[in-house]
N, CA, C and O atoms as CSV, one atom per row, in Angstrom:
chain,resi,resn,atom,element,x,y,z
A,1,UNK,N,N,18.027,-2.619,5.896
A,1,UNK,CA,C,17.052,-2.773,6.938
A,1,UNK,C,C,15.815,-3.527,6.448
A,1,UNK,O,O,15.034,-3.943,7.304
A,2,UNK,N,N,15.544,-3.758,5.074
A,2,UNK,CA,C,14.067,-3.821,4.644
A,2,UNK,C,C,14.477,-5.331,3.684
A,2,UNK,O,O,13.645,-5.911,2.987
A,3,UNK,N,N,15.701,-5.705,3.819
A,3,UNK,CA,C,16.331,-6.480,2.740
A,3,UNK,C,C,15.895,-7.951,3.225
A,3,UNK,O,O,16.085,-8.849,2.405
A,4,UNK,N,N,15.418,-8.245,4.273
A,4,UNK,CA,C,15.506,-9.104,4.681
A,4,UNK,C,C,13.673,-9.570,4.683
A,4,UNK,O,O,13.166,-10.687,4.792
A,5,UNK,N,N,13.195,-8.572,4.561
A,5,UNK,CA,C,11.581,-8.711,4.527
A,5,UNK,C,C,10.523,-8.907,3.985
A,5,UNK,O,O,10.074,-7.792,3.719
A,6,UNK,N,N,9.610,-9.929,3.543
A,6,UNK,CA,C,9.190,-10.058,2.334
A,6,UNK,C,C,7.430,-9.698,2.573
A,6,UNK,O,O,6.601,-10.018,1.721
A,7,UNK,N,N,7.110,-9.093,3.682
A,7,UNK,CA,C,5.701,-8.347,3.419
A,7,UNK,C,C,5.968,-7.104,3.750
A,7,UNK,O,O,6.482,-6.843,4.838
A,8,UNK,N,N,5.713,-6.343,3.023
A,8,UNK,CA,C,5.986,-4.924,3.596
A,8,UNK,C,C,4.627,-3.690,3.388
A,8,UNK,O,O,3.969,-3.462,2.373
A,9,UNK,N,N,4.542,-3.096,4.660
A,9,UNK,CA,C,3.604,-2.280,4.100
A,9,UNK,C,C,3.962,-0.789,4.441
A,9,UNK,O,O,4.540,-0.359,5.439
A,10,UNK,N,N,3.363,0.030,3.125
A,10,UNK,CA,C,3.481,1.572,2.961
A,10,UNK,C,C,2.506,2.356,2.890
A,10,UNK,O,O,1.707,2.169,1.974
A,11,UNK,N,N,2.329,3.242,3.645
A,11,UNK,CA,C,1.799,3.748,4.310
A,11,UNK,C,C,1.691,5.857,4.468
A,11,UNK,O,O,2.770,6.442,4.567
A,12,UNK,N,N,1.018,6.291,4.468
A,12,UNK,CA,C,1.208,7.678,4.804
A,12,UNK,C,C,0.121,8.541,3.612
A,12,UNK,O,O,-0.695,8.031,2.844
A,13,UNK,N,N,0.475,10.029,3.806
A,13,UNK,CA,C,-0.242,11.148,3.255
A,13,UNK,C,C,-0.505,10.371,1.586
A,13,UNK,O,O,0.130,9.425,1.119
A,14,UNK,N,N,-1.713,11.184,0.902
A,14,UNK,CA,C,-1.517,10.892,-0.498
A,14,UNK,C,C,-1.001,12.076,-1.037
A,14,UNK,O,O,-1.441,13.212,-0.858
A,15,UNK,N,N,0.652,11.486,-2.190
A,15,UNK,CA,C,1.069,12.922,-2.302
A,15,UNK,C,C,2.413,12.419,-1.774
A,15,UNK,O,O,3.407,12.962,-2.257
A,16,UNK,N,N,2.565,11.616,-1.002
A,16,UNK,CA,C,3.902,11.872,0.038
A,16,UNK,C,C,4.945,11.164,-0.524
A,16,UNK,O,O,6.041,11.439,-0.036
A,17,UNK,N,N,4.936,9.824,-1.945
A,17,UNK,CA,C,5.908,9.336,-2.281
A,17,UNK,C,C,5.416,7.698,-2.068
A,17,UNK,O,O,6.308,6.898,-2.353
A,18,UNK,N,N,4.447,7.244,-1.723
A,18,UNK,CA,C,4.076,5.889,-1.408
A,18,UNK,C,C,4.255,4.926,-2.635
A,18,UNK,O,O,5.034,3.976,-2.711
A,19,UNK,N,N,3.397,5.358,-3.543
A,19,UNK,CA,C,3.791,4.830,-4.977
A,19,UNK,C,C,5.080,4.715,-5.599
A,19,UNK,O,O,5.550,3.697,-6.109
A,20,UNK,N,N,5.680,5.998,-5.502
A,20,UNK,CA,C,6.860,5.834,-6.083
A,20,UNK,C,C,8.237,5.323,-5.106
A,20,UNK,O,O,9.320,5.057,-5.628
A,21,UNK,N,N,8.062,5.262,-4.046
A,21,UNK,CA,C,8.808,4.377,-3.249
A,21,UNK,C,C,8.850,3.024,-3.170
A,21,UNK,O,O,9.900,2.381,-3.148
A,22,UNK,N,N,7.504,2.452,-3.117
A,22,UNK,CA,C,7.119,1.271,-3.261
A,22,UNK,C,C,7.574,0.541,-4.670
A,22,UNK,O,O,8.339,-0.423,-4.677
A,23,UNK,N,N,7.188,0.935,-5.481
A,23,UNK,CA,C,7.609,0.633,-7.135
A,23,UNK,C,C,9.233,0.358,-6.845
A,23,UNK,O,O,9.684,-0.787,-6.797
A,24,UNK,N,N,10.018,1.500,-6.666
A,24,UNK,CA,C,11.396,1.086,-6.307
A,24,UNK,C,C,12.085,-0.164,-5.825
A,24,UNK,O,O,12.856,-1.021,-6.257
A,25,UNK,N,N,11.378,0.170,-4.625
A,25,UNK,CA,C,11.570,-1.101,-3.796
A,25,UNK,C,C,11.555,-2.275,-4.469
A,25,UNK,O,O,12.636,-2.810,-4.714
A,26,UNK,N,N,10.449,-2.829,-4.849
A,26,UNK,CA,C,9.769,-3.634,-5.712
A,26,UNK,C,C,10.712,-4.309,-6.489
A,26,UNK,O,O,10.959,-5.510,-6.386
A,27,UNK,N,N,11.469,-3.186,-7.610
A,27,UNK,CA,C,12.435,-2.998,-8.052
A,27,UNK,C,C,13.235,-3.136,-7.872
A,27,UNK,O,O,13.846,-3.527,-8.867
A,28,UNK,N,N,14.072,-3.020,-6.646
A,28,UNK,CA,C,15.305,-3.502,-6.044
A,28,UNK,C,C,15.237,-5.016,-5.211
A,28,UNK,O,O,16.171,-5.813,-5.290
A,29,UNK,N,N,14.154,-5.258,-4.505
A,29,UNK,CA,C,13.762,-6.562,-3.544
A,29,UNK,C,C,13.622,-7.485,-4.947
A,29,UNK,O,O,14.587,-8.196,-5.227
A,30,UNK,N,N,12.296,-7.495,-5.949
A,30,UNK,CA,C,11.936,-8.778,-6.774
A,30,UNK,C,C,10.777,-8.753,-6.444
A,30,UNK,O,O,9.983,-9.385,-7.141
A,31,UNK,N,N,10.256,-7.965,-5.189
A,31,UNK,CA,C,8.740,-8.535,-4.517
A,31,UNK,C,C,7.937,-7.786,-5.512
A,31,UNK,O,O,8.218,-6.905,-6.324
A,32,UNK,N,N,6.600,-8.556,-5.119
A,32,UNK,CA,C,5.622,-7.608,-5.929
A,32,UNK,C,C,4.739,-6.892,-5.288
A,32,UNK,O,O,4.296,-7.211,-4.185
A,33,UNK,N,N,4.357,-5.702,-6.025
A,33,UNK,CA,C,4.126,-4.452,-5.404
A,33,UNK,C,C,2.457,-4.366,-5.935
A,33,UNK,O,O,2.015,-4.593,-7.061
A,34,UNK,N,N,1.976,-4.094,-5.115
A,34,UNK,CA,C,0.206,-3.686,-4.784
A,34,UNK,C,C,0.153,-2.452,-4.332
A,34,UNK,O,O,0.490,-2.080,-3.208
A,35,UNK,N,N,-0.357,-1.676,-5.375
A,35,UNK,CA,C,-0.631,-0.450,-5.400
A,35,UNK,C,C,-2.666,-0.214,-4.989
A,35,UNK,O,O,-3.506,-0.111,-5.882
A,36,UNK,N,N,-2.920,-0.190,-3.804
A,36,UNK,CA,C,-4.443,-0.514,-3.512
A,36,UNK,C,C,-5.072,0.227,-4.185
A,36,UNK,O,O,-5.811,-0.557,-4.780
A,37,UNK,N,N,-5.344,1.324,-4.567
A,37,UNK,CA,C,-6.128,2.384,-5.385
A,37,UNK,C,C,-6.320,1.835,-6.752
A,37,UNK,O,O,-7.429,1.920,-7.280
A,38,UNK,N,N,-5.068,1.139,-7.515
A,38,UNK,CA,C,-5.986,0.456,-8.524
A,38,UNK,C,C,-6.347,-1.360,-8.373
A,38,UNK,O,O,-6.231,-2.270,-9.193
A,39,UNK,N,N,-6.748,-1.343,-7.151
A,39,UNK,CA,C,-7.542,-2.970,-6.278
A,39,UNK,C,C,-9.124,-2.084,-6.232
A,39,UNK,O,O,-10.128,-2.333,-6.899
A,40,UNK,N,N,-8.910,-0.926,-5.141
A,40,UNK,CA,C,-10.403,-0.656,-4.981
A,40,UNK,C,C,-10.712,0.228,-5.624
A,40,UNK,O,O,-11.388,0.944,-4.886
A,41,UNK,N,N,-10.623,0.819,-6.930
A,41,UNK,CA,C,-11.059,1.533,-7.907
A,41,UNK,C,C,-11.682,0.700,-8.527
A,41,UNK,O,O,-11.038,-0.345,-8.629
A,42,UNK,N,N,-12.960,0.665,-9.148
A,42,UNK,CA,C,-13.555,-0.101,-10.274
A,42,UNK,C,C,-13.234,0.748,-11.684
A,42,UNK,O,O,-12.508,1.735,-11.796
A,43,UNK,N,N,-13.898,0.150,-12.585
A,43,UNK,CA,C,-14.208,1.190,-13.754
A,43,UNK,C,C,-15.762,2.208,-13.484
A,43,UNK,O,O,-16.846,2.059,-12.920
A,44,UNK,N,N,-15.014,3.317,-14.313
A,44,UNK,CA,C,-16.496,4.524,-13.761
A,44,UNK,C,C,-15.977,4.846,-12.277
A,44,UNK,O,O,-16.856,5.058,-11.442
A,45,UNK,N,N,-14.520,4.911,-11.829
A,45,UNK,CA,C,-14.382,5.350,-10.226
A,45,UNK,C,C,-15.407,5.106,-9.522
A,45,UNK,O,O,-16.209,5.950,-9.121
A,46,UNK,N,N,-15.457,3.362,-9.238
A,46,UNK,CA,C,-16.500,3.252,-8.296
A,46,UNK,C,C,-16.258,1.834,-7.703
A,46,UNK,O,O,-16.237,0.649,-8.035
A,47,UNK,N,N,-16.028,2.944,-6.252
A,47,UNK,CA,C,-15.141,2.185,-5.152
A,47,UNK,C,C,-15.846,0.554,-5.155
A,47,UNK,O,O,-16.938,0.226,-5.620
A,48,UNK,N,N,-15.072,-0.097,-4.643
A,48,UNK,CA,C,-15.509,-1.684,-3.981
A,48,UNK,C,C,-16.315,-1.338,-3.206
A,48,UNK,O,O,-16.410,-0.206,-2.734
A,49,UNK,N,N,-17.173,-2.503,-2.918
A,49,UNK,CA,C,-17.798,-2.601,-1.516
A,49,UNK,C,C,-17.513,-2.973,-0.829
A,49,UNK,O,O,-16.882,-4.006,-1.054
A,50,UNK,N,N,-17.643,-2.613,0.459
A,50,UNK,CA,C,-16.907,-2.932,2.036
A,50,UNK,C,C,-16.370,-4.368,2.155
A,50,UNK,O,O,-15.199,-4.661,2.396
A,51,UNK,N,N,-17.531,-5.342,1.926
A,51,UNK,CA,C,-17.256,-7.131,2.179
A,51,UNK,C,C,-15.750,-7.478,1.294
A,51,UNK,O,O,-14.596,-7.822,1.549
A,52,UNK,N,N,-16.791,-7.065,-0.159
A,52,UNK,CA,C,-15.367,-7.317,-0.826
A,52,UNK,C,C,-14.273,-6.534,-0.772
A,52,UNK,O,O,-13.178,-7.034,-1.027
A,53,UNK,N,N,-14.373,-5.359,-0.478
A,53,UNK,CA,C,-12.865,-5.177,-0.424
A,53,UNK,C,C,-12.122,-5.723,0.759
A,53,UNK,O,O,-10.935,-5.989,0.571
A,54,UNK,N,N,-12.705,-5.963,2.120
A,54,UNK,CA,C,-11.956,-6.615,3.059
A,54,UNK,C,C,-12.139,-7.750,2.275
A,54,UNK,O,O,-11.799,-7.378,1.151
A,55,UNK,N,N,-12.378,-8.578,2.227
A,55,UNK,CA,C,-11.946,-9.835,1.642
A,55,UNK,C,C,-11.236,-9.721,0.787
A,55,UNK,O,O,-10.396,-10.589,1.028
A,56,UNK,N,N,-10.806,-8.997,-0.547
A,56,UNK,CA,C,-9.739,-8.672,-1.050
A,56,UNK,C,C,-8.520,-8.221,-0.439
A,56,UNK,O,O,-7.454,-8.754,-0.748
A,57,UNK,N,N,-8.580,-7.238,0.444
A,57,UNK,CA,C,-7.380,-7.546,1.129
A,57,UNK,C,C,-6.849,-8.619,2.086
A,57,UNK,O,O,-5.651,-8.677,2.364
A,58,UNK,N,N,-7.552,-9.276,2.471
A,58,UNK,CA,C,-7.206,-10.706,3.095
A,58,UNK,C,C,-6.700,-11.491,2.202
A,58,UNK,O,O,-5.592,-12.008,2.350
A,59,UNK,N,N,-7.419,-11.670,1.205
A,59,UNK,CA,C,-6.669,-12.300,-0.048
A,59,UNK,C,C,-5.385,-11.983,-0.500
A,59,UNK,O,O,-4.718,-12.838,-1.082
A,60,UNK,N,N,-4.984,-10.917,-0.313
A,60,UNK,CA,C,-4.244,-9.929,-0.475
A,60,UNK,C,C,-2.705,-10.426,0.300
A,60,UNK,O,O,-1.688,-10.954,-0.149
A,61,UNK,N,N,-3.108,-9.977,1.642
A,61,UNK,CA,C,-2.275,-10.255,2.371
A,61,UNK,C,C,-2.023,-11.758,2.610
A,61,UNK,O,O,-0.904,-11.813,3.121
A,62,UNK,N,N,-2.380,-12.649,2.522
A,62,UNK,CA,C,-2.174,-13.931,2.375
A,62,UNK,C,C,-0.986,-14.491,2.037
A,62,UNK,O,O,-0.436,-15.384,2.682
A,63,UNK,N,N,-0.415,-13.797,0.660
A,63,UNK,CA,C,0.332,-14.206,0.131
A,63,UNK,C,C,1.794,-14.231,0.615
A,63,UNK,O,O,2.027,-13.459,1.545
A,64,UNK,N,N,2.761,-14.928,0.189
A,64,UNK,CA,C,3.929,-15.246,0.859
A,64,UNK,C,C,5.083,-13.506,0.973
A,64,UNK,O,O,5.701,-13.033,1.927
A,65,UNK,N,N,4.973,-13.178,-0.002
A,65,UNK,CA,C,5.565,-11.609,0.225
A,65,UNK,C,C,4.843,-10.780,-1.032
A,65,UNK,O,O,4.244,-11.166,-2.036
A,66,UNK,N,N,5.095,-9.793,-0.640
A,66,UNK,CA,C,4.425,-8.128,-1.270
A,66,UNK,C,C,5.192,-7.502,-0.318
A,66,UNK,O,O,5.675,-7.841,0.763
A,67,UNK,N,N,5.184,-6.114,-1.249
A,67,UNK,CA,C,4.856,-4.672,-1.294
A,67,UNK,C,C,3.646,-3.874,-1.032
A,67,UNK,O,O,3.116,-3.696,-2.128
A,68,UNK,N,N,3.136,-3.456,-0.345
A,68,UNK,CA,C,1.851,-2.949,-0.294
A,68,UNK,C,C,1.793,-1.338,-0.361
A,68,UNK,O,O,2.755,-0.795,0.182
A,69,UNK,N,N,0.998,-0.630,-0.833
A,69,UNK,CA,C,1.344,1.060,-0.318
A,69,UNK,C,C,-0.126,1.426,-0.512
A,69,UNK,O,O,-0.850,0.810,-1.294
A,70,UNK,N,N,-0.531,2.443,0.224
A,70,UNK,CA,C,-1.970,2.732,0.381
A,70,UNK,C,C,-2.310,2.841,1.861
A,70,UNK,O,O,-1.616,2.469,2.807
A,71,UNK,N,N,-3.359,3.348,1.880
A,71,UNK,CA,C,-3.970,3.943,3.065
A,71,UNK,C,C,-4.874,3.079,3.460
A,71,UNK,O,O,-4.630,1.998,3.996
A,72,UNK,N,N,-6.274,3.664,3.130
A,72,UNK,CA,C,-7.875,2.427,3.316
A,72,UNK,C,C,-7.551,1.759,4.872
A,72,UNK,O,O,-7.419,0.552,5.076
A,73,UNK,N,N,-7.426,3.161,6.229
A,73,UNK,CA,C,-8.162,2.785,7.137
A,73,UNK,C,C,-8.676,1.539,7.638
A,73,UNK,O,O,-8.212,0.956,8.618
A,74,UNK,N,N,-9.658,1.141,6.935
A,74,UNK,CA,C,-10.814,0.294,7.209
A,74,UNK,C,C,-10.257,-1.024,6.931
A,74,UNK,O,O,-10.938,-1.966,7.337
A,75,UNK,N,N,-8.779,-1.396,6.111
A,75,UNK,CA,C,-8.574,-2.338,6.174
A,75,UNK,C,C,-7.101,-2.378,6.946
A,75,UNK,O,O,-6.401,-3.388,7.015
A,76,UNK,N,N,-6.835,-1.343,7.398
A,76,UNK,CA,C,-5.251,-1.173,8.032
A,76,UNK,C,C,-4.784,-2.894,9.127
A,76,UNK,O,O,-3.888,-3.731,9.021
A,77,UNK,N,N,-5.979,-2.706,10.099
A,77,UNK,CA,C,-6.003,-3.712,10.719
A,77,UNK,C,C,-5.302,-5.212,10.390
A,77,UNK,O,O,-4.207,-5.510,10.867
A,78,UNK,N,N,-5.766,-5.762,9.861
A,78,UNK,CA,C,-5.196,-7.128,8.583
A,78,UNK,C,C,-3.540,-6.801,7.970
A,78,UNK,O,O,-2.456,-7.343,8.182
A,79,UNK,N,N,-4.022,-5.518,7.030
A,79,UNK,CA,C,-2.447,-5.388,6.415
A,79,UNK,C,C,-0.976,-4.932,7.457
A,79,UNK,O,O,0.178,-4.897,7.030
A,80,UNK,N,N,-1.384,-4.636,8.803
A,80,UNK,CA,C,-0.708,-4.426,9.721
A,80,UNK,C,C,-0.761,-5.841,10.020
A,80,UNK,O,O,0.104,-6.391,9.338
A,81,UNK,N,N,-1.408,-6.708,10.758
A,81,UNK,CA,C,-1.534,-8.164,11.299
A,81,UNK,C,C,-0.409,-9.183,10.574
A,81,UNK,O,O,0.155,-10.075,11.208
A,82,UNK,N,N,-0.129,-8.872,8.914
A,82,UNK,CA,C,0.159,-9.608,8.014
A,82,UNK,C,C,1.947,-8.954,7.956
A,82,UNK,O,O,3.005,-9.391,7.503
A,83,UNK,N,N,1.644,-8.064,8.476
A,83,UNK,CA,C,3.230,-7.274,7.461
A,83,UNK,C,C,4.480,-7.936,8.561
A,83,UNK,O,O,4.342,-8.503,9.645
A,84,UNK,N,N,5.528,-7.649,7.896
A,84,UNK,CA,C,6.783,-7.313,8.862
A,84,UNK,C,C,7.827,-6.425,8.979
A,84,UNK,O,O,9.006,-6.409,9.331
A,85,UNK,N,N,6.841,-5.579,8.492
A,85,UNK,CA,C,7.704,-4.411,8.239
A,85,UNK,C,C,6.886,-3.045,8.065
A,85,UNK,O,O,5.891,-3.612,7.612
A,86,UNK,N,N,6.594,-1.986,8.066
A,86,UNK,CA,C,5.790,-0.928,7.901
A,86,UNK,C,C,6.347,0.443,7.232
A,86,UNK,O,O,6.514,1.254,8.143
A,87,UNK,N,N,6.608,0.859,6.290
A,87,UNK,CA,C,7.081,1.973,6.145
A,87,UNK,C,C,6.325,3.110,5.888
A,87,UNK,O,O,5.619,3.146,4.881
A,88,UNK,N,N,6.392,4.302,6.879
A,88,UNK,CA,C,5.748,5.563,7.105
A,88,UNK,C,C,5.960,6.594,6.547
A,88,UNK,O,O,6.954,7.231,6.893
A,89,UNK,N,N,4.993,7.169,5.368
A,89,UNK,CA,C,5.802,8.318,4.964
A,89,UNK,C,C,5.293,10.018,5.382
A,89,UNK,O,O,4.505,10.729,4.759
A,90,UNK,N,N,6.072,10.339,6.676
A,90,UNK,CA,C,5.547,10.918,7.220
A,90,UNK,C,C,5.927,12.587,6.997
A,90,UNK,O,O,6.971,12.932,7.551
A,91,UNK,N,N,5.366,13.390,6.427
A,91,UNK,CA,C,5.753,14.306,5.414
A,91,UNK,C,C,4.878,15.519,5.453
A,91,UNK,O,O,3.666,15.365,5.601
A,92,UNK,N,N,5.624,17.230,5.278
A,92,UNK,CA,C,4.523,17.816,5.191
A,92,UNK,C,C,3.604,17.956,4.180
A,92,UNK,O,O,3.837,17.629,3.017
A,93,UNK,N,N,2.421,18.494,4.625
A,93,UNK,CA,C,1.649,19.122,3.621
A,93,UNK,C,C,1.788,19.630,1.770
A,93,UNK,O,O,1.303,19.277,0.696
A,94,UNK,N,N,2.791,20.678,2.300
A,94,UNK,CA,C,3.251,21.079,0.992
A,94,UNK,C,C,4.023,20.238,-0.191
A,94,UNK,O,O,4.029,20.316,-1.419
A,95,UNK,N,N,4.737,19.310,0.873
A,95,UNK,CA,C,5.416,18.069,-0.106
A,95,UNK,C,C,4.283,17.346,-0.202
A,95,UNK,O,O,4.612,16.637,-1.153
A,96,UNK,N,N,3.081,16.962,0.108
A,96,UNK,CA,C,2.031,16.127,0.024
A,96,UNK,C,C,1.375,16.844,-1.177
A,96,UNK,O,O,0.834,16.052,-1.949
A,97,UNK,N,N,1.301,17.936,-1.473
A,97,UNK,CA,C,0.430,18.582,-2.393
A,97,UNK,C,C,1.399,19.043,-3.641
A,97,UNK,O,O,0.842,19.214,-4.726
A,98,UNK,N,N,2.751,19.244,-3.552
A,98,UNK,CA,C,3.222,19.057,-4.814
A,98,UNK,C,C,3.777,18.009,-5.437
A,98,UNK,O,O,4.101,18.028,-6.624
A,99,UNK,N,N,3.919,17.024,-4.660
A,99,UNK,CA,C,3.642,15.133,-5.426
A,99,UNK,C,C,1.819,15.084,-5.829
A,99,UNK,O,O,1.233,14.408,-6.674
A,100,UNK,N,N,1.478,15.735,-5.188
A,100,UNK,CA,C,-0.011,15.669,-6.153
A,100,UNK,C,C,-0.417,15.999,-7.547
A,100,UNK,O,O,-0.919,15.358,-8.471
A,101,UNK,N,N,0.041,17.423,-7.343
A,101,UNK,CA,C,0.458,18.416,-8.759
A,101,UNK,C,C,1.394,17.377,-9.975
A,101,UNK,O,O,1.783,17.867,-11.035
């Protein structure tokens, strides 16, 4: 289903498998995989700022194919606009909190 797609974005709880699904994928497709948390993490855990990080993800999404996985709301807009594909990982709680652990 996903074989044919070369932007893809992932999506859902933190905790739920986004990372380690994505990596897979990655892994099996050839595409390359953008893990956003280490895009808008600085050093000293200290987030981007708003401009630039939307402009980083525009930059981002630009490109001819990716993997994407991550949340960041504030830029959903764009990485939805860009994708062709979306994968949801829609999961309870408790599986959200022992992929945390």
């Amino acid at each position: 289903m996903l074989a044919d797609r070369q932007r893809i974005l992932v999506v859902g709880s933190g905790g739920a498998g986004k990372s380690t699904f994505a990596r897979a994928l990655g892994q099996r497709t050839g595409l390359p995989v953008v893990h956003l948390d280490r895009v808008f993490w600085q050093p000293g855990w200290t987030p981007m700022q708003d401009d630039a990080w939307r402009s980083t993800v525009a930059d981002l999404v630009a490109g001819e194919a990716w993997i994407i996985d991550g949340n960041y709301a504030g830029t959903l807009d764009v990485r939805v606009q860009h994708s062709d594909a979306v994968v949801f990982f829609d999961v309870g709680r408790l599986t959200c909190l022992s992929g945390v652990v």
